[in-house]
C-alpha positions in Angstrom: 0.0 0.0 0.0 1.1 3.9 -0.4 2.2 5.8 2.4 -0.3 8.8 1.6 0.9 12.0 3.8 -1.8 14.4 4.1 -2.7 17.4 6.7 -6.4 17.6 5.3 -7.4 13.8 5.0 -11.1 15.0 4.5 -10.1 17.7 1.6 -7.9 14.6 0.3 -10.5 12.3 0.3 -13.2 14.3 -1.4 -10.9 15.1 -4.5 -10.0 11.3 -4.3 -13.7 10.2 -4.7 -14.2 13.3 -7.5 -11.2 11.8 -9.2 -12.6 8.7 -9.6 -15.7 9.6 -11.5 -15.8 8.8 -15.3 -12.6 9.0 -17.0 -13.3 8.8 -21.0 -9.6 8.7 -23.1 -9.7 9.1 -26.6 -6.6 8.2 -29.1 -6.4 9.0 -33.1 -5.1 6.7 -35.0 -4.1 7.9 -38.1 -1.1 7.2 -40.9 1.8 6.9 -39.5 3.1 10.2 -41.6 7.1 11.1 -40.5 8.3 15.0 -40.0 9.3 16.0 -42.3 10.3 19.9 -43.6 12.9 22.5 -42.5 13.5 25.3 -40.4 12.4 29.0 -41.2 14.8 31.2 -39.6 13.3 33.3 -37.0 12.0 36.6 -37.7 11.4 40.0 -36.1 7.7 39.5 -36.3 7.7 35.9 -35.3 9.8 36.9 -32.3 7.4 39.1 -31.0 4.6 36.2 -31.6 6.9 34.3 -29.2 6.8 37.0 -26.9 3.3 37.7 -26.9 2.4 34.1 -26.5 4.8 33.8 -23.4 2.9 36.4 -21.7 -0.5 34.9 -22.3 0.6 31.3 -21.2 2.8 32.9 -18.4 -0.6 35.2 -17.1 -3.2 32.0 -17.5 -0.7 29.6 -15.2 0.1 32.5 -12.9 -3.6 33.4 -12.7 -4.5 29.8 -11.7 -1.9 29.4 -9.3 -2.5 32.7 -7.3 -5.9 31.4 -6.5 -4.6 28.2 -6.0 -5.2 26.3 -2.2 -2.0 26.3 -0.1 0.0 23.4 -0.9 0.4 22.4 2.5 -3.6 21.4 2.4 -3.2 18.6 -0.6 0.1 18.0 1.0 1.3 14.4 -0.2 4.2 14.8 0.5 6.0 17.4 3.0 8.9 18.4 0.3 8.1 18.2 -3.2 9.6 15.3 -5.2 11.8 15.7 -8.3 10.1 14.2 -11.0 12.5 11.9 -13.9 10.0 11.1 -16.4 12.1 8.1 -19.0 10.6 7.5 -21.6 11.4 4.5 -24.6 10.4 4.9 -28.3 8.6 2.0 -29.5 9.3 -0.2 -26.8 7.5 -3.5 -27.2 5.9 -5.2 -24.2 8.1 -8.3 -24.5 11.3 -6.1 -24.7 12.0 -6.1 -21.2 13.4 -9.2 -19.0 10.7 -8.8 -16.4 7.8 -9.6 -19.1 10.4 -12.6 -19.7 12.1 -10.8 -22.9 15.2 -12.4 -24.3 16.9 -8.8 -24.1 19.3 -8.4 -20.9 17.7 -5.3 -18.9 19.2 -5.5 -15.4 18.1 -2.1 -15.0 14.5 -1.8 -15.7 14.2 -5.3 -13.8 16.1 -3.5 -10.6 13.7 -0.3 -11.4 10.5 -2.9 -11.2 11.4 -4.7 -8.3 12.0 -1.5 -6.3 9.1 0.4 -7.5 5.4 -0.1 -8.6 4.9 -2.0 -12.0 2.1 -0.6 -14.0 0.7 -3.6 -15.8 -1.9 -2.0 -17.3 -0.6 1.2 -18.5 -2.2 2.5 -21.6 -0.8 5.0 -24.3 -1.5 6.3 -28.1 -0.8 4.3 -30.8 1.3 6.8 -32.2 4.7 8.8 -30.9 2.7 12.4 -30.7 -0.4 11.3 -29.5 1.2 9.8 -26.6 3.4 12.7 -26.4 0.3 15.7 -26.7 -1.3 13.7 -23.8 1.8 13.8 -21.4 2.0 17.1 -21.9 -1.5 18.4 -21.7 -3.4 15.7 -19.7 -6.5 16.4 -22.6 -7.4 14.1 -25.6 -5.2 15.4 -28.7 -8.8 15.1 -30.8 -9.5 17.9 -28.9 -6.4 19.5 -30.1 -6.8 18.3 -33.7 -4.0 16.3 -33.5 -4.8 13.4 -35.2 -1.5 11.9 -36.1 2.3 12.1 -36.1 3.6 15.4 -36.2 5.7 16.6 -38.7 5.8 20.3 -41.0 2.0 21.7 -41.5 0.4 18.8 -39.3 -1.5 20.3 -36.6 0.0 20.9 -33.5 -1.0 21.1 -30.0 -2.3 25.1 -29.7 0.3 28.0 -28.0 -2.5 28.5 -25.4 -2.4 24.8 -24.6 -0.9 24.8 -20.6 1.9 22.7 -20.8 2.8 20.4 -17.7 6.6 21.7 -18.0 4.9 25.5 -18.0 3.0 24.5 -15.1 5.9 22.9 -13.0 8.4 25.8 -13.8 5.9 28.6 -12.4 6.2 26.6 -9.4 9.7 26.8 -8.8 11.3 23.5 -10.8 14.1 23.9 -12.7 12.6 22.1 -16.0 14.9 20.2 -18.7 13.8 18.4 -22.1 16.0 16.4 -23.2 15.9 13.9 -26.2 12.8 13.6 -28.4 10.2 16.2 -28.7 8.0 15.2 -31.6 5.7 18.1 -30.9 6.1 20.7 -33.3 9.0 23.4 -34.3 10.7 21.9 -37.4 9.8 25.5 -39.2 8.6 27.4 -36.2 10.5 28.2 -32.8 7.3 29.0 -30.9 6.1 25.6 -30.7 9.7 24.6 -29.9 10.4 23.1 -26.1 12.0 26.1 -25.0 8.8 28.0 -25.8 6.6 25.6 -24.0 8.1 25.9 -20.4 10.9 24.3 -20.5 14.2 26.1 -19.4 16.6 24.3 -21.6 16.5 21.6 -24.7 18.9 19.4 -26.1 18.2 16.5 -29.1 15.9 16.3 -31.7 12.3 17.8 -33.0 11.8 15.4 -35.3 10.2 11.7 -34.9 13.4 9.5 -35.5 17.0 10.3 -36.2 19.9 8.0 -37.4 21.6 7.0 -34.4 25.2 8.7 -35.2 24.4 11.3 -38.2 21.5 13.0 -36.3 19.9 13.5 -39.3 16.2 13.0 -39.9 16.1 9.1 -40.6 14.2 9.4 -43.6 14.7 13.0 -44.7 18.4 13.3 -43.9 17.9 16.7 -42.7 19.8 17.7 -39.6 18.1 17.3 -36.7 19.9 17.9 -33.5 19.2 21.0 -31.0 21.9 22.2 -28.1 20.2 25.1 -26.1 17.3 25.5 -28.7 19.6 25.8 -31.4 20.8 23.3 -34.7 23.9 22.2 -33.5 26.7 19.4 -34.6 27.5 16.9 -32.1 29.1 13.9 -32.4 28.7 10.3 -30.8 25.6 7.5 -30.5 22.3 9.3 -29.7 21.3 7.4 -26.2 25.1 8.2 -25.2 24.7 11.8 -25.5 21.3 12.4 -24.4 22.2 10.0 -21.0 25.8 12.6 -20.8 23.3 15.5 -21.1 20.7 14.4 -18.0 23.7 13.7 -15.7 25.3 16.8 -16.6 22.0 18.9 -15.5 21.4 16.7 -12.5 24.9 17.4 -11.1 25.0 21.1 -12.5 21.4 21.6 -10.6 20.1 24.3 -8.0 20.3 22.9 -5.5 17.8 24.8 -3.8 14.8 23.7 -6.1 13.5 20.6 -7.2 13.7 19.8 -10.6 11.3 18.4 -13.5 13.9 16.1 -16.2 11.4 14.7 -19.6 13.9 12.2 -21.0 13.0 11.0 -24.0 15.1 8.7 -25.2 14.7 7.8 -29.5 15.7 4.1 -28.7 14.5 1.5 -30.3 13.0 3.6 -32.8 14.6 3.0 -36.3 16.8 3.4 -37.7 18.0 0.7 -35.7 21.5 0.9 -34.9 23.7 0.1 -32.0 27.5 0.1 -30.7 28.7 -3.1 -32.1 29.9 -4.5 -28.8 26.4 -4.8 -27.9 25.4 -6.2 -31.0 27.9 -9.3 -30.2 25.9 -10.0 -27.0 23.6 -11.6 -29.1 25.0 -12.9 -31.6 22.7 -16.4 -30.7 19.9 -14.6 -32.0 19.0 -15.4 -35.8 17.5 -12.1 -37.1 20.1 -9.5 -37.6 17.0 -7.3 -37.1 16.4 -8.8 -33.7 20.1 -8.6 -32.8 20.3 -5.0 -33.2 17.3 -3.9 -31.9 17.9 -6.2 -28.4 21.3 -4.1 -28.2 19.6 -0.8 -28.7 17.6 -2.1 -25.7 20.3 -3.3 -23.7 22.3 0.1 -24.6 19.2 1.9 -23.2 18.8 0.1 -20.2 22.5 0.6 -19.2 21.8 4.6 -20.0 18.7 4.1 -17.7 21.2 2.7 -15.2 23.8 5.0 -15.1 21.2 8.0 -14.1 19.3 5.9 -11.5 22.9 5.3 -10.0 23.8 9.3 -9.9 20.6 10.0 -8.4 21.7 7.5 -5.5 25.4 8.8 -5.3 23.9 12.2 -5.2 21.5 11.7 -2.5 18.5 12.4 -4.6 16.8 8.9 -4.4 14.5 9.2 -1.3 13.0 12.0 -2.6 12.5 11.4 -6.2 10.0 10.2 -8.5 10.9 8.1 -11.2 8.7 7.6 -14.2 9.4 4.5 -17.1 7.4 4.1 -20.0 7.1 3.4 -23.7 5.7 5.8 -25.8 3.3 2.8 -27.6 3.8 -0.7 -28.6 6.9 -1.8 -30.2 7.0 -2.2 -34.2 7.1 -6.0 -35.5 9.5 -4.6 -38.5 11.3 -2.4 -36.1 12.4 -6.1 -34.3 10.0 -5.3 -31.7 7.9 -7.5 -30.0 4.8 -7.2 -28.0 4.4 -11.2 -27.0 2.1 -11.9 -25.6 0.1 -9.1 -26.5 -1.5 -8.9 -29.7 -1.0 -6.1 -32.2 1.5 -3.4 -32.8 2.3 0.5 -33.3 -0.3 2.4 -34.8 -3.1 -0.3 -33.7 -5.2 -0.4 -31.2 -5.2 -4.2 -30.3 -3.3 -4.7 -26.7 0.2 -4.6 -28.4 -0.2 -1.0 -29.5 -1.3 0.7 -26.9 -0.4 -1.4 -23.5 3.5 -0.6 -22.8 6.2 -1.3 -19.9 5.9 1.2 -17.1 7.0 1.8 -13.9 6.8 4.2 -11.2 9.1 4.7 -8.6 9.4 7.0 -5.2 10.2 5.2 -2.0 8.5 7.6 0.1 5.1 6.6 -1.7 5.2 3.2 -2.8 6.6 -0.5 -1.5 8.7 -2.2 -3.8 8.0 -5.2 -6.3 4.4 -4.6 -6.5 2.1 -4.5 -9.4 -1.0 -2.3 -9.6 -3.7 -4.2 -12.1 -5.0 -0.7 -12.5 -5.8 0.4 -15.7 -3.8 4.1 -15.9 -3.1 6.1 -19.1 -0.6 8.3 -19.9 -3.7 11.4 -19.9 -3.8 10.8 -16.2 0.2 11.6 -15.9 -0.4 15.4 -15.8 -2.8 15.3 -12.9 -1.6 12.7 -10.8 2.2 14.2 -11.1 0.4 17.8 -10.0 -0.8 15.8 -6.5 2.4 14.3 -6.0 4.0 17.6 -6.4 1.2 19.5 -4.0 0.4 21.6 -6.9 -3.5 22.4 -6.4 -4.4 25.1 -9.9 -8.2 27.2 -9.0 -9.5 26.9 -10.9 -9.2 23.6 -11.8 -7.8 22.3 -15.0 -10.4 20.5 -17.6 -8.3 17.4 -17.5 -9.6 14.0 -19.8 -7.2 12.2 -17.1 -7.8 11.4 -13.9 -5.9 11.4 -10.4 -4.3 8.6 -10.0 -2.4 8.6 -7.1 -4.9 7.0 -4.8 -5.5 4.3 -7.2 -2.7 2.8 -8.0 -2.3 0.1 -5.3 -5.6 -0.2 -4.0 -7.4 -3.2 -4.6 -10.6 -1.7 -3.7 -13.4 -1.1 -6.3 -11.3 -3.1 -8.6 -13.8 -2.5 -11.7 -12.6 0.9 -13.5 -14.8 3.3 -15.4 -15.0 3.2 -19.1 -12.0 4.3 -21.1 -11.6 4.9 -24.6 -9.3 5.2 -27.5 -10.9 6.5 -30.4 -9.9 7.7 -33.7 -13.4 9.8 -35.2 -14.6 6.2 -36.7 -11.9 4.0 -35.0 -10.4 2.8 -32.0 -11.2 0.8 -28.8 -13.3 1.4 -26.0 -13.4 -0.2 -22.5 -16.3 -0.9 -20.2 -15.4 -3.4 -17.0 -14.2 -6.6 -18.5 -15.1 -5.9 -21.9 -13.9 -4.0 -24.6 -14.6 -3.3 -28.2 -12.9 -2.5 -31.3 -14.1 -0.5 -34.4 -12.9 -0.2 -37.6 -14.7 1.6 -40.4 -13.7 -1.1 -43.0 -14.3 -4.3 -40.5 -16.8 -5.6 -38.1 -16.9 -4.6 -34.5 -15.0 -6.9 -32.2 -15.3 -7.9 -28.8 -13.5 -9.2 -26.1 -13.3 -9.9 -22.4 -9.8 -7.8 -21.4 -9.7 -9.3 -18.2 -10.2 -13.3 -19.3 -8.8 -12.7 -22.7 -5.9 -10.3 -22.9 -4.6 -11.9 -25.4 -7.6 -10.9 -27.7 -7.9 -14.6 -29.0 -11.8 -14.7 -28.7 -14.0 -12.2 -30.4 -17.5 -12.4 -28.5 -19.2 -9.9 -30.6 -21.7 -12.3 -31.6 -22.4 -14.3 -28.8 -23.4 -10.6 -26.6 -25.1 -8.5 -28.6 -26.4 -6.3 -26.8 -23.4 -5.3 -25.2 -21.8 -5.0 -28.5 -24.5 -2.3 -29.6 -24.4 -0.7 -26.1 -20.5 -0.1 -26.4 -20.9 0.8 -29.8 -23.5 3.8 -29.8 -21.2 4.8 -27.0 -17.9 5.0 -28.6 -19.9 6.7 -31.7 -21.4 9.4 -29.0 -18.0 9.8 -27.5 -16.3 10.2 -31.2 -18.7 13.3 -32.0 -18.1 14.6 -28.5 -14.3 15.0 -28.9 -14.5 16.5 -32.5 -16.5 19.4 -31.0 -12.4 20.6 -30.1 -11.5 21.8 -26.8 -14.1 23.4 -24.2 
C-alpha cells in the first residue's frame, strides 16, 4: 500500500472520490506520416509572436496558481519530489526481462522490483499522440491532432498549458531532453523552450539516425543544443544519457527539478555500438540482434542516471517515471508477446507498454497495480504528487491517480476509450470493443482474454450495440475541439 501524507485527509479524500468519476480517453489513429520539412529562420515578427504568446501562457498559469489552495492542504508529501520522467520509443511489451524478454535489462528489472509495476498502463498508438497527452493531460482530438507530427500537421495550440509550463511557475528547474515530436521543425514558438521548459537538447523530429542525427528518412539535420541546430558527435542514447547527468549534477540545489527524458531508442533506424550487437549474436534475425542491443544500450543509459541519483542523494526524494511511448513495431524487431498487435493499432500490443513508477516515500517495492492508468492521467496525478493544487481547476480528460494505484478496492474501473473519429477501442469493466470503419466490431473480455484470442461480438449483442452507440457518442463529442 502507499504511504499517503496528508494534513487535510477530509479535503484529500473528497478530491480522491471526485477523481474517480468517469474517466473517457480518446486516441487517433491515423497514418503513421514522418516529420518532415525545415526550419524557417526566426523573424522580427515571429519573435514578437513568441513573446506575446509567453505572456498569455505565463498570465493564464500564474492566474491559476494565485488562486490556487496552499499546498500544504493537498500535501502528499511534505517536500516536493523531483520528477524523472524516462521515456522508450517504441518499446514492445516483451522487450524487457521482467515480461520474460530475451533482451538483458538488469536495469528496468532492478527499477521494477524497487518500485510499482504498471501492468496496465495504456498509451496512443502513435509517438505524438502519446506525447500531446503527457504534456496536456487532454485528448489530442480535442487539439486536432490526429496523427504524427511533422511540418504543417496540426500541433498542440500555444495557449495549450503545458505540464513543464505548469511545474516551472512553481519553482522546478525544467529540462527536455531527447525527443520532442511536438512541433518546431519550421517554427521556434512551438519549440520546447517555448513551451516551459528552461533548456533543450536532441531532436524535434520523430526519428534520427543514431550517429548522423539526421532526420532518418529525410536526412535533414536534426539535432538541438540550447534550442539551437547544433553538430555533435557520438551515439544518440550516449549523448542524451551525458546530457541528464550533466543537468542533474549542475542543478540548483535549492529547487527541485522536473527532467522529460525522452530517449529515441528502439526507434529505427535501428543501430547500436557493435559491442552490444555481439551479445547476441545467438539470436537469428540480424533485425532482432540489433534492436535487443539498442535495448540493452538503453537500459545501461537508464542505469547510469538511476545510479547518480543515489550517489547524489537524490533517491528518497525522487520520482521516477518508465514508459514506452506505444507498442513496439514487428518490422522495427520489436515485440509485444504476448500481447497482440503493434504501433499504430489499437489491439493490446499497440497501446499497452512497460511502465513503472518509482518513489520510495510513496510506494513498497515489487508490487504491481492491475489498474488500468493512461498516460492522460500523468499530468494530474504528477500535480498531487507535487502539491500543486491550480483554482481553478484544470479540464483534464485524465484522472488522479495517485490513490488508485495500489488499492485493490473497487477493482472495476470506469469506461475508457481510444478513439480515432470512426476508429479505436473502447473499455467498459471486463469488456472491450474495437471498431474499424472497414471491418466488423470486435469484442473481447480484457480481463479473461488479454490476449484478444476470442471475439464475442456475436455471442453478446447487446453489449456490442451498447458499447458501440457509446464509442460513436463519445467520437462526436471529442471532434467538438477543446471546451
Amino acid at each position: 500500500m502507499p504511504v499517503i501524507h496528508t494534513n487535510r485527509p477530509d479535503l484529500w479524500l473528497t478530491r480522491f472520490a471526485l477523481a474517480s468519476l468517469l474517466f473517457v480517453g480518446i486516441s487517433v489513429i491515423s497514418g503513421c506520416e514522418r516529420d518532415a520539412g525545415s526550419e524557417t529562420p526566426a523573424a522580427t515578427a515571429e519573435t514578437n509572436l513568441i513573446q506575446s504568446d509567453a505572456v498569455l501562457v505565463n498570465e493564464r498559469v500564474a492566474a491559476a496558481l494565485d488562486e490556487s489552495l496552499p499546498a500544504a492542504e493537498i500535501s502528499v508529501n511534505s517536500v516536493r519530489p523531483n520528477i524523472l520522467i524516462i521515456v522508450a520509443d517504441d518499446l514492445g511489451w516483451g522487450d524487457v526481462g521482467y515480461n520474460e524478454s530475451e533482451i538483458n535489462t538488469p536495469n528496468l528489472d532492478a527499477l521494477a522490483n524497487e518500485g510499482l509495476q504498471l501492468d496496465r498502463f495504456y498509451t496512443f498508438p502513435f509517438c505524438s499522440l502519446t506525447r500531446a497527452a503527457f504534456m496536456t493531460g487532454r485528448q489530442p482530438l480535442r487539439m486536432n491532432v490526429r496523427g504524427p507530427i511533422s511540418a504543417g500537421k496540426p500541433k498542440p495550440p500555444l495557449d495549450e498549458m503545458f505540464i513543464s509550463e505548469v511545474f516551472s511557475k512553481e519553482g522546478y528547474q525544467t529540462w527536455m531532453i531527447g525527443k520532442w515530436h511536438l512541433g518546431g521543425e519550421r517554427s521556434i514558438r512551438y519549440r520546447p523552450n517555448e513551451r516551459g521548459f528552461d533548456s533543450f537538447y536532441g531532436h524535434i523530429g520523430g526519428g534520427v539516425d543514431h550517429y548522423e542525427h539526421t532526420h532518418w528518412k529525410n536526412k535533414k539535420h536534426d539535432w538541438f543544443v540550447g534550442g539551437r541546430r547544433a553538430k555533435v558527435n557520438g551515439y544518440t542514447t550516449s549523448l542524451l544519457t551525458d546530457e541528464a547527468i550533466r543537468k542533474i549534477k549542475q542543478r540548483d540545489q535549492h529547487n527541485p527539478f522536473f527532467l522529460y527524458l525522452s530517449y529515441s531508442a528502439p526507434h529505427e533506424p535501428i543501430q547500436a555500438p557493435p559491442e552490444y550487437v555481439e551479445k547476441y549474436a545467438h539470436i537469428k534475425s540480424d533485425l532482432r540482434r540489433r534492436y535487443a542491443a539498442m535495448v540493452d544500450f538503453m537500459d545501461m543509459s537508464v542505469g547510469r542516471v538511476i545510479a547518480l541519483l543515489e550517489s547524489e542523494g537524490l533517491t528518497e526524494n525522487t520520482l521516477v517515471l518508465f514508459m514506452s511511448d506505444n507498442g513496439g513495431t514487428h518490422s522495427g524487431g520489436a515485440s509485444n508477446a504476448p500481447l497482440k498487435g503493434q504501433k499504430g493499432g489499437y489491439y493490446e500490443g499497440g497501446v499497452r507498454v512497460p511502465a513503472i513508477i518509482k518513489w520510495p516515500e510513496s510506494f513498497v517495492s515489487g508490487e504491481k497495480s492491475q489498474r488500468m492508468i493512461t498516460v492522460l492521467d500523468l499530468f494530474p496525478t504528477l500535480m498531487q504528487a507535487a502539491n500543486i493544487d491550480l483554482q481553478p481547476a484544470p479540464l483534464f480528460d485524465g484522472r488522479v491517480m495517485w490513490g488508485r494505484l495500489t488499492s485493490e478496492a473497487d477493482a472495476s474501473d470506469p469506461i475508457a476509450l481510444l478513439i480515432a473519429e470512426d476508429r479505436g477501442a473502447l473499455w467498459s469493466g471486463d469488456y472491450k470493443i474495437l471498431m474499424r470503419p472497414a471491418s466488423e466490431p470486435e469484442l473481447y473480455n480484457i480481463l479473461s482474454d488479454p490476449q484478444e484470442t476470442h471475439d464475442l461480438s456475436s455471442e453478446y449483442a447487446l453489449k456490442l450495440d451498447e458499447l458501440s452507440s457509446l464509442f460513436k457518442s463519445r467520437v462526436e463529442e471529442y471532434k467538438e475541439g477543446r471546451p
